[in-house]
SESEDO-592513 format. One record per residue (C-alpha): residue number from 1; x, y, z. Coordinates in Angstrom, 2 decimals, always signed. Layout:
REM SESEDO-592513
   seq        px        py        pz
   NUM         X         Y         Z
...
REM end
This chain:
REM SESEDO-592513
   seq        px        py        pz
     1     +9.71    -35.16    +18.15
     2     +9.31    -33.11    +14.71
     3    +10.72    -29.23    +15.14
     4     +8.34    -26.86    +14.08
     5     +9.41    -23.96    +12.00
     6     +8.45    -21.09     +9.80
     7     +8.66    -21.84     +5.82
     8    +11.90    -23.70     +5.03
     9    +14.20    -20.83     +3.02
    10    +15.40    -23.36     +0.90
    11    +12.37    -24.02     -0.32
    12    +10.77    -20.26     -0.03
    13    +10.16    -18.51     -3.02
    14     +7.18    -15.57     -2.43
    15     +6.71    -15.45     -6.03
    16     +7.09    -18.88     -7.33
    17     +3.70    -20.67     -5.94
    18     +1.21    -17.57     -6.00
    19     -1.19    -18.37     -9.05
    20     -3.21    -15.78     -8.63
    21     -0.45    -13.13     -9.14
    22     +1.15    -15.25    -11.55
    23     -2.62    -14.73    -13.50
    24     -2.71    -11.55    -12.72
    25     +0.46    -10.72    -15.07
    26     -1.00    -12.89    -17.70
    27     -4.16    -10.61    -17.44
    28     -2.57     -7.36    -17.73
    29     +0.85     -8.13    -19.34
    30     +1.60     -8.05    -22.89
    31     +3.39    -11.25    -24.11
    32     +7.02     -9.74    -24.08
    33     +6.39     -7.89    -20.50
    34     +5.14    -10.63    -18.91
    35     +8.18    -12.91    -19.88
    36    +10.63    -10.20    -18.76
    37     +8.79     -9.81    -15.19
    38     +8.00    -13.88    -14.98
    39    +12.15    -13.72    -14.99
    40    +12.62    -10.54    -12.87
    41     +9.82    -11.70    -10.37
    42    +11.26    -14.96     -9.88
    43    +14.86    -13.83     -8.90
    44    +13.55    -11.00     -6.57
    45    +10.77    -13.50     -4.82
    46    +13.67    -15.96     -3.72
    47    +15.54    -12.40     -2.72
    48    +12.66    -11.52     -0.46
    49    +11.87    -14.57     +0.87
    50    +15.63    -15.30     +1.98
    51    +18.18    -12.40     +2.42
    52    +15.60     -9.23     +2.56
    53    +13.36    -10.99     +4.97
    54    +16.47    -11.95     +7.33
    55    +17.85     -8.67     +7.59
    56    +14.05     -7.34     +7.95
    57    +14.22     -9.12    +11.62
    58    +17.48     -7.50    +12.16
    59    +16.41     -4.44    +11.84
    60    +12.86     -4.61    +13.55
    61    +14.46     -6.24    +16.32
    62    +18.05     -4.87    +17.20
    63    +19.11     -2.36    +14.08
    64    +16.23     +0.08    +13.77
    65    +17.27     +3.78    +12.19
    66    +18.89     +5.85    +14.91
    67    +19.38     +9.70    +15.10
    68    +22.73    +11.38    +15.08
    69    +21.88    +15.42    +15.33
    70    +25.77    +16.69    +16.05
    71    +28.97    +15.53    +14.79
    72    +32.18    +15.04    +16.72
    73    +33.16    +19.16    +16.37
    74    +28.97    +19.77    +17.75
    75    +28.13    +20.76    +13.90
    76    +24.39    +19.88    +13.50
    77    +23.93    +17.31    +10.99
    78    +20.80    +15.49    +11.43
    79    +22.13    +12.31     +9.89
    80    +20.33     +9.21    +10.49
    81    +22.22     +5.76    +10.86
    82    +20.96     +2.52     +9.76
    83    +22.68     -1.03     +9.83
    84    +24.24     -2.56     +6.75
    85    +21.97     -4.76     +6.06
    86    +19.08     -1.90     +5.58
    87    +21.41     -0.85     +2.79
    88    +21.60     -3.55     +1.30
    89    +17.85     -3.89     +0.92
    90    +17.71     -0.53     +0.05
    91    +20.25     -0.98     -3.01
    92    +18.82     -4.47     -4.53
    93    +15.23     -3.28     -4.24
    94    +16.14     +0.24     -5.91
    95    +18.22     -1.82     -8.14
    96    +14.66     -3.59     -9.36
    97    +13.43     -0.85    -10.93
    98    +10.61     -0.80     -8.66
    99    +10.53     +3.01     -8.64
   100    +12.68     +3.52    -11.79
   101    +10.98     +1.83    -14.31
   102     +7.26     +3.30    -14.13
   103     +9.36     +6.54    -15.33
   104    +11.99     +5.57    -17.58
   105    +12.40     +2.84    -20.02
   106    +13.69     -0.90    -19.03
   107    +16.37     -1.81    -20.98
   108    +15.75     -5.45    -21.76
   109    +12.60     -4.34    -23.25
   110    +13.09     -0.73    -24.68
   111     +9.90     +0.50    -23.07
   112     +8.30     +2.05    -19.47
   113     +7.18     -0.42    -17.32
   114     +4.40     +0.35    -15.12
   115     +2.35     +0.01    -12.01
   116     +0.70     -3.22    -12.36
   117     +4.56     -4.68    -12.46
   118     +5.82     -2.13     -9.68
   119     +3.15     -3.21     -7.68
   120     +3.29     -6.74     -7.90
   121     +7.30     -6.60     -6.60
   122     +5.69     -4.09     -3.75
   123     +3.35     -7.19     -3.07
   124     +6.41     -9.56     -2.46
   125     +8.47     -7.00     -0.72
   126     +5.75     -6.09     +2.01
   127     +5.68    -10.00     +2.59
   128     +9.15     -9.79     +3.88
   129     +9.90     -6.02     +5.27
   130     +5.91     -4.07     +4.83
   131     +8.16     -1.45     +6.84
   132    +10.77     -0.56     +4.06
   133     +8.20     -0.67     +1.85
   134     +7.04     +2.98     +2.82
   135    +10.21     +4.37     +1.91
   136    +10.18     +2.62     -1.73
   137     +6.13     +4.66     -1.41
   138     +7.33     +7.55     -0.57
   139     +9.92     +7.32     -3.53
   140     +7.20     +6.78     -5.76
   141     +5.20     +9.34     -5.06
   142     +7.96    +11.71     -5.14
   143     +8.88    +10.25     -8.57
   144     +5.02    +11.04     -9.76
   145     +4.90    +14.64     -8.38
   146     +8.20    +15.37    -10.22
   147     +7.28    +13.31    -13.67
   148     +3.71    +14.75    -13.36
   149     +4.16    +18.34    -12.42
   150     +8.19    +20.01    -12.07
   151     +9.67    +22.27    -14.46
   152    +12.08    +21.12    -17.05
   153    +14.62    +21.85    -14.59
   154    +13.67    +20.62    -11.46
   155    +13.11    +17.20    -13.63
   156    +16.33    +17.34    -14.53
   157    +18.26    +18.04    -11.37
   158    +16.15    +15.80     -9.33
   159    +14.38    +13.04    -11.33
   160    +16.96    +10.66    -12.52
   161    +18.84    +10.55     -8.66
   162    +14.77     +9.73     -7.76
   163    +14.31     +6.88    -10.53
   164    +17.52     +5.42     -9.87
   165    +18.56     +1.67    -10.74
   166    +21.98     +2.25     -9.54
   167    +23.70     +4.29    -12.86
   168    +23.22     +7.63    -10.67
   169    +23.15     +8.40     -7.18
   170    +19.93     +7.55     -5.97
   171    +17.97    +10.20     -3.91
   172    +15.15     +8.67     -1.82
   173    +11.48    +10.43     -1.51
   174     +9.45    +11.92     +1.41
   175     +6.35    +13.16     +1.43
   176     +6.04    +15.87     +4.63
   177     +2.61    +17.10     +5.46
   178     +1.57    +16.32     +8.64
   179     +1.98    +19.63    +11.61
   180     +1.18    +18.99    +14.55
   181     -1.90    +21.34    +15.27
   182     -3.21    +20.16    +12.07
   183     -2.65    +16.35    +11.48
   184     -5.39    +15.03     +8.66
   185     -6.56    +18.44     +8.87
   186     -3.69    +19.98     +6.14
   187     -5.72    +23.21     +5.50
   188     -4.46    +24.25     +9.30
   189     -1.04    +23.79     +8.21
   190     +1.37    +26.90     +8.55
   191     +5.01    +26.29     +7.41
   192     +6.27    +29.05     +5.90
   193     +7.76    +29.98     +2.83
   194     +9.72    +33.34     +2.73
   195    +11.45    +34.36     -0.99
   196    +14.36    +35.76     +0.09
   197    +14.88    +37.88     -3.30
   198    +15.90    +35.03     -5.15
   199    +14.79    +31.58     -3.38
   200    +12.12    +30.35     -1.39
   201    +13.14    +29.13     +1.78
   202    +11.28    +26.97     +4.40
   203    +10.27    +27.92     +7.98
   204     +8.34    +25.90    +10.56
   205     +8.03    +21.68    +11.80
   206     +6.35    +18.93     +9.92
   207     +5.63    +16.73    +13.30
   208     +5.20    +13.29    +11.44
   209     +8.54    +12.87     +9.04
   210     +8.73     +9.54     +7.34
   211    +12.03     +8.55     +5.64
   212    +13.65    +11.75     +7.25
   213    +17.38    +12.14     +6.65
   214    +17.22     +9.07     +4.67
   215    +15.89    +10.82     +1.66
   216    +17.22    +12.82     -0.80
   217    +14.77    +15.07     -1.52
   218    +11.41    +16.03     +0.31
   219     +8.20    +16.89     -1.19
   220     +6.99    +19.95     +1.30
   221     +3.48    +21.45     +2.15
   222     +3.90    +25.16     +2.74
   223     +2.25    +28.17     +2.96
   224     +3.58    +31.03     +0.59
   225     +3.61    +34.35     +2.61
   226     +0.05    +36.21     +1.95
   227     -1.31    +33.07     +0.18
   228     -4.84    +32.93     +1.34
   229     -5.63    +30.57     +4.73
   230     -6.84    +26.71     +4.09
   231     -5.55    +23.96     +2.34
   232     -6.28    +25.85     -1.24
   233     -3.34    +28.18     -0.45
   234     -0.74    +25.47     +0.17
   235     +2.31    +25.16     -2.57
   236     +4.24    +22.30     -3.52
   237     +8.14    +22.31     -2.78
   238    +10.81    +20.07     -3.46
   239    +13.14    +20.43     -0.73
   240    +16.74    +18.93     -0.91
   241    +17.85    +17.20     +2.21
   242    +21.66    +18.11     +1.95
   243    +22.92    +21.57     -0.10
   244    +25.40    +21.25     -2.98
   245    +28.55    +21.37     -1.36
   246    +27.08    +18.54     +1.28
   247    +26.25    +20.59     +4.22
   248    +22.44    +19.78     +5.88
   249    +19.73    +22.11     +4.00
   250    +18.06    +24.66     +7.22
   251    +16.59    +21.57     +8.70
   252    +17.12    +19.17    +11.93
   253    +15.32    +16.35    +12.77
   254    +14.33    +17.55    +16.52
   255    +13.84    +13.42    +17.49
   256    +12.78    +10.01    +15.98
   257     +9.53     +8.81    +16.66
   258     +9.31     +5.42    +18.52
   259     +6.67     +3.26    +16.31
   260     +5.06     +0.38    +17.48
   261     +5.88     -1.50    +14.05
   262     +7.69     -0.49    +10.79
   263    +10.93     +0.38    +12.86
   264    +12.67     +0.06     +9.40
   265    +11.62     +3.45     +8.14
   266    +12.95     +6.78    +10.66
   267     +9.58     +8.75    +11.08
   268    +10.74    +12.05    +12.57
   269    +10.10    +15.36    +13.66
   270    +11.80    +18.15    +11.47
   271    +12.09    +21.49    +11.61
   272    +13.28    +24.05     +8.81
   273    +14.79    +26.91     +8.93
   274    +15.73    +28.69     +6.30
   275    +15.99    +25.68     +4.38
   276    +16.39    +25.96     -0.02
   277    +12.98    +24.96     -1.27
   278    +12.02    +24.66     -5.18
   279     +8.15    +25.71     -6.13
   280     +7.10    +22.64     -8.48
   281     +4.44    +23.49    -10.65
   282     +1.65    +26.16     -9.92
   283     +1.82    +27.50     -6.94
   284     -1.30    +27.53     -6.33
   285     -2.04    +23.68     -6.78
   286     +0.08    +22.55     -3.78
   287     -2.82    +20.67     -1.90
   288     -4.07    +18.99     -5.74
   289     -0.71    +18.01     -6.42
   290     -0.32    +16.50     -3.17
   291     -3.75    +14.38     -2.96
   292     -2.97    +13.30     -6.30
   293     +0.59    +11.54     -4.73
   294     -1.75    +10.58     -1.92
   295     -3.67     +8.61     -3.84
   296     -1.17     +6.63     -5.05
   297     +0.37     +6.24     -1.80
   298     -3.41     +4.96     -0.96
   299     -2.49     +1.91     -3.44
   300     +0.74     +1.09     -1.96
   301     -0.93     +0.73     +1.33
   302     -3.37     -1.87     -0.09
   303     -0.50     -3.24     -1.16
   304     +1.40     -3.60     +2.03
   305     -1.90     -4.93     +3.17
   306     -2.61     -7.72     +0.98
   307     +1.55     -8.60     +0.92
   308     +1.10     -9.27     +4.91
   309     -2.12    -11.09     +4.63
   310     -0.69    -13.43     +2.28
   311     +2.91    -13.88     +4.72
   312     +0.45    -14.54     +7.49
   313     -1.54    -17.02     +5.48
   314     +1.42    -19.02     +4.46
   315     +2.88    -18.58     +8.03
   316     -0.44    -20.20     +9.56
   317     -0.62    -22.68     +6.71
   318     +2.70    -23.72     +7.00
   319     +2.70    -23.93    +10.84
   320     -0.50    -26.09    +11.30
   321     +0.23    -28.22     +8.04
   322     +3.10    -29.22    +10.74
   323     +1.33    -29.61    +14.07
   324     -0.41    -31.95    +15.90
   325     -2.69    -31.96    +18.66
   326     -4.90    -34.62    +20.51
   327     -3.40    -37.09    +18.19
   328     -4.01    -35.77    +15.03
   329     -2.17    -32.92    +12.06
   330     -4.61    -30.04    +12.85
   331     -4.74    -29.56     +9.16
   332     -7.31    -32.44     +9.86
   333     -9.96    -30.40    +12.28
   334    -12.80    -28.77    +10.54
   335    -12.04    -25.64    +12.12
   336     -8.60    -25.38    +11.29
   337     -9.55    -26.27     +7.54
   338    -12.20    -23.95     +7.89
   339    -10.16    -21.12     +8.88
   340     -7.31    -22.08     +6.10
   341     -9.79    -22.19     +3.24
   342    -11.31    -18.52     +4.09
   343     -8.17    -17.22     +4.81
   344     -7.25    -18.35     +1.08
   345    -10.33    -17.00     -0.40
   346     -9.96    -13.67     +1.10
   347     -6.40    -13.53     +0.25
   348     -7.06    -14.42     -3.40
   349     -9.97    -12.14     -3.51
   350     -8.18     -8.71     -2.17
   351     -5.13     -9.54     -4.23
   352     -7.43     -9.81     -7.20
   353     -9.29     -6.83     -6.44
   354     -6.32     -4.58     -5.56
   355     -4.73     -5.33     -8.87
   356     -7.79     -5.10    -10.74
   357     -8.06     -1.50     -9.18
   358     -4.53     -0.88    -10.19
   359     -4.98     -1.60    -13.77
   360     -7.74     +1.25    -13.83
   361     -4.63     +3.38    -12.26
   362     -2.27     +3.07    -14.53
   363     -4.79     +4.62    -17.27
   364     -6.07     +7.28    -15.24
   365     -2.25     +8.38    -14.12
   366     -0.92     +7.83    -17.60
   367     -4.02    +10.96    -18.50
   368     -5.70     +8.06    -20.48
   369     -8.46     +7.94    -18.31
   370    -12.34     +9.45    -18.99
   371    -13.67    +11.42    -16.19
   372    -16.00     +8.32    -15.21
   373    -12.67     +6.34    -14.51
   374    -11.15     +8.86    -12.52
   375    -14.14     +9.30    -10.59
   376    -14.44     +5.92    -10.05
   377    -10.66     +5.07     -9.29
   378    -10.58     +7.32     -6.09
   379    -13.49     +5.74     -5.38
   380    -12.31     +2.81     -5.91
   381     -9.00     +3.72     -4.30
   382    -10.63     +4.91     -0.96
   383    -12.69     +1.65     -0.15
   384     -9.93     -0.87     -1.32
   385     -7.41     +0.89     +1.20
   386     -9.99     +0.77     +3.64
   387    -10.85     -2.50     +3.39
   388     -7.48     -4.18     +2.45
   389     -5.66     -2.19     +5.64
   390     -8.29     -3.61     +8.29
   391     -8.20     -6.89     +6.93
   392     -4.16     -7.39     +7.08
   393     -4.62     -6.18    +10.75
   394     -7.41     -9.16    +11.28
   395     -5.17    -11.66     +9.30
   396     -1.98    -10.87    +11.05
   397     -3.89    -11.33    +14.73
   398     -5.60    -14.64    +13.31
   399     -2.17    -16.23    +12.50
   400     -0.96    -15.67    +15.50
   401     -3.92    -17.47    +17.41
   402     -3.02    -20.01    +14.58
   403     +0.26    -20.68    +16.03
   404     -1.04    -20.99    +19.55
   405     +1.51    -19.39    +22.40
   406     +4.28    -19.63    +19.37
   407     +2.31    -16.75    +17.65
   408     +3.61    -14.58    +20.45
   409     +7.19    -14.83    +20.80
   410     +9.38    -12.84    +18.49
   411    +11.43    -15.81    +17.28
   412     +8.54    -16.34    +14.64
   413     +7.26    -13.20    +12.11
   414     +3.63    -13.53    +13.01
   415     +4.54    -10.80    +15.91
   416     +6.09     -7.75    +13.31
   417     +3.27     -8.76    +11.00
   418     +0.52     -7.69    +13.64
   419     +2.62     -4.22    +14.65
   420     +3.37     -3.64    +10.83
   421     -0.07     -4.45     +9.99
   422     -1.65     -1.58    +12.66
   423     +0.16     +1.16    +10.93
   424     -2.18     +1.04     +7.49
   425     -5.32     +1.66     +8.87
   426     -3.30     +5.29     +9.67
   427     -1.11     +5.55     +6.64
   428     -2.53     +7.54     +4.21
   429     -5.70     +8.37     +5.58
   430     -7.54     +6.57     +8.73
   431    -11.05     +4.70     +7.90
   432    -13.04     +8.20     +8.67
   433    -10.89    +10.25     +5.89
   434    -11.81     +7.54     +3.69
   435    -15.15     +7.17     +4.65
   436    -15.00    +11.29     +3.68
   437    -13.73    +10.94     +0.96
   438    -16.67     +8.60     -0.15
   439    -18.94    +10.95     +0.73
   440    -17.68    +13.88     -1.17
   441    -17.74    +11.39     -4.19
   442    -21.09    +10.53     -3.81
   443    -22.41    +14.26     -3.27
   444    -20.18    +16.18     -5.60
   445    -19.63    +13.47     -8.48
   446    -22.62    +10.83     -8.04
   447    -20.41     +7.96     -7.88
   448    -22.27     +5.52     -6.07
   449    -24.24     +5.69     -9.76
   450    -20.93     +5.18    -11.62
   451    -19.97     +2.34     -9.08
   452    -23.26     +0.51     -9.62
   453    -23.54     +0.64    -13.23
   454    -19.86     -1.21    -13.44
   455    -20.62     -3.65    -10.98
   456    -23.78     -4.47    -13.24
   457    -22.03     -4.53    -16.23
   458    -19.65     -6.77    -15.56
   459    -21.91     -8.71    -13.89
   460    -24.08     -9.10    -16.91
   461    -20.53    -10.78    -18.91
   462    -20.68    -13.63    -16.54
   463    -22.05    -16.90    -17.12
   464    -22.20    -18.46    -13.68
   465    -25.80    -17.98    -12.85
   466    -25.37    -19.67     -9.10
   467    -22.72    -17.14     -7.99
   468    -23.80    -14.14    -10.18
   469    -27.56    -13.85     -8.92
   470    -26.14    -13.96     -5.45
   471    -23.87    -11.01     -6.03
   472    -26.71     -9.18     -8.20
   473    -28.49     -8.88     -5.09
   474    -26.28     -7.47     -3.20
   475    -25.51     -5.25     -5.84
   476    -29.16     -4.39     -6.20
   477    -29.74     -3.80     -2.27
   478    -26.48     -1.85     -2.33
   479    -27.99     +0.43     -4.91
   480    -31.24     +0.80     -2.54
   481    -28.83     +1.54     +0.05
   482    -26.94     +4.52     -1.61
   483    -30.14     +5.50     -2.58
   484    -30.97     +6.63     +0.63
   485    -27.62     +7.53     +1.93
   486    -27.68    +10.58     -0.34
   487    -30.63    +11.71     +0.88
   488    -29.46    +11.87     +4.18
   489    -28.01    +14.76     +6.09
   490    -24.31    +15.90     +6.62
   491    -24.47    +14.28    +10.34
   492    -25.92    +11.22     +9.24
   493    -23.93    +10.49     +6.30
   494    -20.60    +10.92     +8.54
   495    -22.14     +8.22    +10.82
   496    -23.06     +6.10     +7.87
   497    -20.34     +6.18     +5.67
   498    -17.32     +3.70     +6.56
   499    -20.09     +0.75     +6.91
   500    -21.48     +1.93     +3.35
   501    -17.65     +2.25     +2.56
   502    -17.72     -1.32     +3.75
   503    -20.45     -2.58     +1.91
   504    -19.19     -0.98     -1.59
   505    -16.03     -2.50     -0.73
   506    -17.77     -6.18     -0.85
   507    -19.37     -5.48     -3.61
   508    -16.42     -4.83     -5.78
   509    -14.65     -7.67     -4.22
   510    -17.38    -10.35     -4.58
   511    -17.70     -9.14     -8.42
   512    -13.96     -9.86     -9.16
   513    -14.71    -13.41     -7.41
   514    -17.24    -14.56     -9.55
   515    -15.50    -12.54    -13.11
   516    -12.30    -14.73    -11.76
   517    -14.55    -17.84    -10.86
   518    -16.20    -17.53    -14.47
   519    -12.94    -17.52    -16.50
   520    -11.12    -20.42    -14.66
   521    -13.35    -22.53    -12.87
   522    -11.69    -24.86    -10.59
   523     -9.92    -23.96     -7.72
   524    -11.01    -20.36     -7.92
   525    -14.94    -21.54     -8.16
   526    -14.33    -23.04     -4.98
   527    -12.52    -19.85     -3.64
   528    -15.45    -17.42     -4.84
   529    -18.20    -19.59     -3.03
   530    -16.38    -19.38     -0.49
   531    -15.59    -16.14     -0.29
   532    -19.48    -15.12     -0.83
   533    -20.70    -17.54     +1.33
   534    -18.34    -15.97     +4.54
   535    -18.67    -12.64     +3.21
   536    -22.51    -12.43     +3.26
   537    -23.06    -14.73     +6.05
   538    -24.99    -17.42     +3.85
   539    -24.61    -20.80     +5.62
   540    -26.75    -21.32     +8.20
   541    -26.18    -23.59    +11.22
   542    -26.17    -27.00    +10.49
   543    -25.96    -26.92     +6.77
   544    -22.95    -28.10     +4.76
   545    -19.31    -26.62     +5.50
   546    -17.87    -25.40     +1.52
   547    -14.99    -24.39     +3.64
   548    -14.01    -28.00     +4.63
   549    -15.59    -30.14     +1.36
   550    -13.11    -28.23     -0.91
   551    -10.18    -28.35     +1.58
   552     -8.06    -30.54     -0.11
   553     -8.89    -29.32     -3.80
   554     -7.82    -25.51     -2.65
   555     -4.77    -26.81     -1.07
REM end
């Protein structure tokens, strides 16, 4: 009888076999970069694949962060414990440069790196632990709001402990907003901030606390005493976790919050009270600072997303490649090829996508961007996280049902990936923010006219007529379709917008399919049909199955 398993370590490399980020790099890369993070990537996708994502179980199952509010003499401390093995993770991924490096220079190459390479080691981390990825997010976006907008001196007291690769101590990021009678409403938020003659201090509870007593130093929402009510009167703090001499900063962590997935990362309650808080740049541009970091959190969600669709791909692929039934390898049923060769199409399309959007970030957050691009990259930003976060929850469940009764049981991964997956359709903005935030791009900055003209642009470089004139009318019904959604009134549009949200989302993706399908051909021809064909609902009953005629030639 042959054992069935997950994917052999010995043989598991996340990096290694994944073309399409492998073309990705060679897209965006220059020559000398993409050596250097061919190397880099290598070592750290045999890292994730083998000791990261063993010590990932570990902790999700019997090591999750716990709380420790009072010492032995009943001093508050509000220190939070985690198992050796989370450290270790936290040091070699740190190590990477994954935060580091988009701020400060890489040695080997005597030049910033940036987020196309951050993100694709994101993408092989969140295959292994998607829930100490939010940390390394929240790291990053502490990083930006300090690079982007502190003083001199808060840069210099806080930024190189943030962009650590191990010279310095490193200080972890949070990003605190969340109160609890406000939630995605920030403008209802009402910690305090009191000067005290010489320093602003900190008074109030931020009810949803990720990376709490783990991090260094906090990036705070507060409201400056007489600052005017709403979210435009909010200013941007960095808050220290621990004071100089060591001692806890006027905060406590009141309890952990017990997650259904992510257990890596101690989400918290915490309350301050009188604790040392640092304004970082205009006071009065707390809540623009902050959606600024949120956007780029935004990315690292997609992210997380597409890293767990892909795990859950090659934890499907692997297990049926491996199983029979009824006397025969279920890799040889229609409908398990069927379900293989979309779930590799999608995959390859989202991954595509999400990097193709991130290449339009890194020149809109380096301030190379036109207003056009920055319109269109929180756009862009809004329906990829949308889209990317529902589908990772979708894949996740699939690979379970994949594995049959085995999908269930917590010896295999296909169990974390479905809790981990659930949290990113609430990181960083559920599908109705999102679906808001479309809609105040489309009134305020007519972007469904920006997003339209791209998609037809790049749809006029292509050369594959078959694919193109398919996705040229969806573009074209699209357009007929925003069209009329900005005619429409405020109640309407808020009942419209996710599916629009939705449809924009396809659009964008089936685009990249046939620009990727158009410059290579051959496997990813086959992957664009069938993306468009499952994506538009083309086939009809009875007609041939593209899924199962290019099986073999995808796999």
């Amino acid at each position: 009888m042959k054992v069935l398993q997950s994917i052999p370590k010995k043989e598991m490399n996340f990096f290694e076999k994944d073309d399409t980020l492998h073309k990705i790099l060679e897209q965006m890369l220059d020559s000398e970069f993409l050596d250097y993070a061919q190397r880099e990537l290598q070592d750290f996708g045999a890292l994730v694949a083998g000791e990261i994502d063993e010590r990932a179980k570990h902790t999700d199952r019997e090591g999750e962060p716990r709380l420790k509010r009072y010492n032995k003499y009943g001093e508050e401390v509000s220190e939070i414990w985690v198992n050796e093995g989370y450290k270790k993770t936290i040091q070699q991924t740190y190590n990477t440069g994954i935060v580091g490096y988009v701020h400060k220079e890489i040695p080997q190459l005597g030049k910033k790196g940036n987020y196309v390479y951050s993100f694709a080691q994101g993408y092989l981390l969140s295959q292994a632990e998607p829930g100490f990825y939010c940390p390394v997010t929240l790291t990053m976006a502490t990083a930006y709001l300090l690079d982007h907008y502190a003083d001199d001196a808060l840069k210099a007291r806080f930024l190189p402990h943030v962009c650590s690769t191990g010279e310095v101590e490193l200080f972890e990021g949070a990003t605190f907003l969340t109160e609890r009678q406000g939630g995605s409403d920030v403008g209802a938020n009402v910690v305090e901030a009191r000067f005290d003659g010489e320093n602003y201090r900190l008074y109030g509870e931020k009810y949803f606390a990720s990376n709490a007593g783990m991090c260094g130093v906090a990036m705070v929402l507060a409201r400056i005493e007489g600052a005017k009510p709403g979210s435009k009167g909010l200013t941007l703090f960095a808050v220290p976790w621990k004071k100089e001499d060591g001692s806890v900063n006027g905060l406590r962590i009141r309890r952990l919050k017990d997650k259904l997935g992510v257990r890596a990362v101690p989400s918290g309650e915490v309350e301050f009270d009188g604790a040392l808080a640092y304004v970082v740049g205009d006071p009065n541009k707390g809540i623009y600072y902050m959606l600024e970091a949120l956007n780029l959190s935004r990315i690292c969600n997609a992210v997380a997303s597409v890293g767990i669709m892909r795990r859950a791909f090659l934890e499907a692929k692997q297990y049926v490649s491996n199983r029979s039934a009824f006397g025969n390898v279920l890799t040889n049923y229609p409908m398990i090829q069927d379900s293989l060769s979309k779930f590799a199409a999608k995959v390859h399309v989202e991954v595509a996508t999400t990097f193709d959007l991130i290449q339009l970030y890194d020149v809109v957050s380096s301030g190379k961007g036109t207003e056009k691009e920055t319109i269109l990259n929180r756009l862009k930003i809004a329906i990829v996280k949308k889209e990317t976060a529902e589908q990772a929850v979708k894949f996740a469940s699939e690979a379970i049902e994949l594995h049959g009764g085995n999908g269930y049981i917590e010896d295999f991964v296909t169990p974390r990936l479905l809790r981990d997956a659930q949290v990113l359709t609430v990181w960083e903005g559920t599908a109705n923010i999102l679906a808001l935030e479309v809609i105040r791009l489309v009134n305020k900055h007519d972007a469904h006219k920006l997003f339209i003209e791209e998609m037809s642009n790049r749809l006029q470089k292509v050369s594959n007529t078959q694919l193109k004139d398919i996705v040229v009318d969806k573009v074209n019904k699209l357009q007929e379709q925003l069209n009329v959604f900005v005619t429409l009134n405020e109640d309407m549009q808020t009942y419209e917008a996710k599916e629009v949200a939705r449809k924009m989302a396809l659009v964008y993706e089936s685009v990249v399919a046939v620009e990727w399908a158009d410059q290579y051909g051959g496997k990813y021809e086959k992957l664009a049909e069938i993306y468009i064909e499952d994506t538009w609902a083309l086939r009809k009953i009875g007609e041939q199955m593209k899924t199962v005629e290019y099986f073999n030639e995808i796999f």
